[in-house]
C-alpha positions, 0 to 999 in steps of 0.5 A, a space after each residue: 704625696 704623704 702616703 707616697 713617702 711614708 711607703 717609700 721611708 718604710 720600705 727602706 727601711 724593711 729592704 735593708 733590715 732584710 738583706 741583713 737579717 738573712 746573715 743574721 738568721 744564718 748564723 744564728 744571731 736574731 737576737 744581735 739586732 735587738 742587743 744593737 737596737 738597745 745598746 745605742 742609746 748612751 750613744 744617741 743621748 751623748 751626741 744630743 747632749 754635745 750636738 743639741 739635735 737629733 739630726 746631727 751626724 754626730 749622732 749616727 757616728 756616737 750611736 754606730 759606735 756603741 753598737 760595734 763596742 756592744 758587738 765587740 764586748 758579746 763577742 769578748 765575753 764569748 771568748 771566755 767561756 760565757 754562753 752566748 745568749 747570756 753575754 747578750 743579756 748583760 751587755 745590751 741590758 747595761 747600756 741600756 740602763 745606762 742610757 736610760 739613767 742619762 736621759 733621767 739625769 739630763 732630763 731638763 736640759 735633753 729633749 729627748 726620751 725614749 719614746 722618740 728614740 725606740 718607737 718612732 713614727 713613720 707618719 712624722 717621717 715626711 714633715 722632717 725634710 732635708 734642706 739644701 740652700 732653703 730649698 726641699 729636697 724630701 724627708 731626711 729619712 728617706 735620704 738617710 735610709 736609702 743612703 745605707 741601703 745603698 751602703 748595704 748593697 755595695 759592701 754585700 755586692 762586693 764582698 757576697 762570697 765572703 759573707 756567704 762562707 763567713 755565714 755558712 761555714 766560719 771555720 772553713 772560712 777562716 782556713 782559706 784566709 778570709 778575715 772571718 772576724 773582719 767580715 763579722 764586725 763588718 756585718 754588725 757595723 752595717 746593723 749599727 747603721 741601719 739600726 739607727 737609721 731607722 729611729 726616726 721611722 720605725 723606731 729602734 725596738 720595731 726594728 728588729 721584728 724587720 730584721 727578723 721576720 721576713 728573713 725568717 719567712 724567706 728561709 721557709 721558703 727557699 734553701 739557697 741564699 741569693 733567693 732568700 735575700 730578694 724573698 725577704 727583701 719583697 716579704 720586707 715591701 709587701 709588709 709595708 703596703 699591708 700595714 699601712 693599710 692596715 693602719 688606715 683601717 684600723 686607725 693605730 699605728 703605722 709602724 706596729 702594723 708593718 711588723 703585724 703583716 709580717 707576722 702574718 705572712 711569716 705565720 702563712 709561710 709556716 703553714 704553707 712552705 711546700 718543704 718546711 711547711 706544717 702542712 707539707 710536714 703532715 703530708 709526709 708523716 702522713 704518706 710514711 704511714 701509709 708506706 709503712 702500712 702496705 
């Protein structure tokens, strides 16, 4: 039953940072997840402080909250002439930092370090349950990653051709009266959400490889959007069952080996891709030499 629930909890959390990393890749903003996943911190140890759990909703409020005002101020210093990949820097940096110097500062009265907030533990996820009126009802991740999955699903069902323009083409998006701007941050709270969702499973920093590898793996291997979501998404599961695996031979750690399959299967999609593939790429070299050649 432990094994049951590590593998539901793990591929919760690999669905919904799929779904989200796909228009994460699309508009060319891998790096956001990394900048989110550090840049909650001051929020989590401010929550902890005032709530004194980890498990407090207060917590996830605080810490979706930093996320957006990171998102928001990248975006701010964007708009006045800093480059994009230097607005990231600075801004989840100093959060961080700045999360880092309250738990440092608070160190005696917060038990909390970073450790428990960025690595996490997928294997302690089914001891943490959910209790109403005394009784059971499963681990607390599993409820809290699956109600945001459940969140992610909805707001993409409802607004999929919206998202999709907003990815793709911004400024078109813009012309026909859709709030591109909304739908950004709209996006990047869903990030917040899932990011901190996540903690107490895969942890903050391991996050962002799910947000970003099996996406990335599904973009070698289709070229339409929908496709991509449900191939990230089966890349997400499938490098669950493979790390856990992994992890039980090997004896290490559940979460870094989850990442690890999905590298795998992200290094076997940049080999073998049939249209973006290394391989398929040789041949073509190859096949326009010899046309050449005759």
């Amino acid at each position: 039953m432990m094994d049951f629930w590590i593998l539901l909890t793990g591929s919760l959390a690999a669905v919904s940072c799929a779904v989200l990393g796909c228009f994460l890749i699309l508009r060319r903003m891998a790096l956001i997840g990394d900048a989110i996943s550090h840049s909650v911190l001051p929020g989590i140890v401010i929550a902890y402080m005032f709530s004194g759990s980890r498990d407090s909703i207060l917590m996830l409020i605080a810490a979706a909250f930093m996320g957006l005002l990171c998102v928001f101020l990248i975006q701010w210093f964007n708009q006045r002439g800093i480059q994009s990949d230097a607005s990231i820097g600075v801004i989840f940096t100093s959060l961080f930092a700045i999360g880092v110097v309250l738990i440092s500062l608070n160190a005696r009265q917060v038990d909390l370090d970073l450790d428990c907030v960025l690595y996490g533990e997928i294997a302690y996820a089914a001891w943490n349950t959910l209790e109403i009126g005394g009784v059971g009802i499963g681990p607390r991740s599993v409820w809290l990653l699956g109600g945001a999955l459940t969140l992610i699903l909805a707001v993409i069902g409802l607004f999929y051709k919206q998202f999709k323009l907003c990815a793709f083409d911004p400024l078109l998006a813009a012309a026909l009266g859709i709030p591109a701007a909304l739908f950004h941050y709209l996006l990047m709270g869903l990030v917040s959400v899932t990011t901190v969702s996540s903690f107490e499973s895969v942890g903050a920093i391991l996050v962002v490889g799910l947000l970003v590898i099996p996406p990335s793996t599904a973009y070698l291997l289709t070229d339409r959007l929908g496709r991509m979501i449900a191939i990230s998404a089966a890349c997400g599961v499938l490098s669950t069952f493979l790390g856990f695996l992994l992890a039980v031979w090997l004896d290490a750690s559940i979460a870094g080996c989850i990442v690890a399959a999905a590298a795998a299967l992200f290094a076997a999609a940049f080999v073998l891709s049939p249209k973006h593939g290394l391989m398929a790429g040789r041949l073509r070299r190859r096949r326009r030499s010899l046309e050449g050649a005759a």
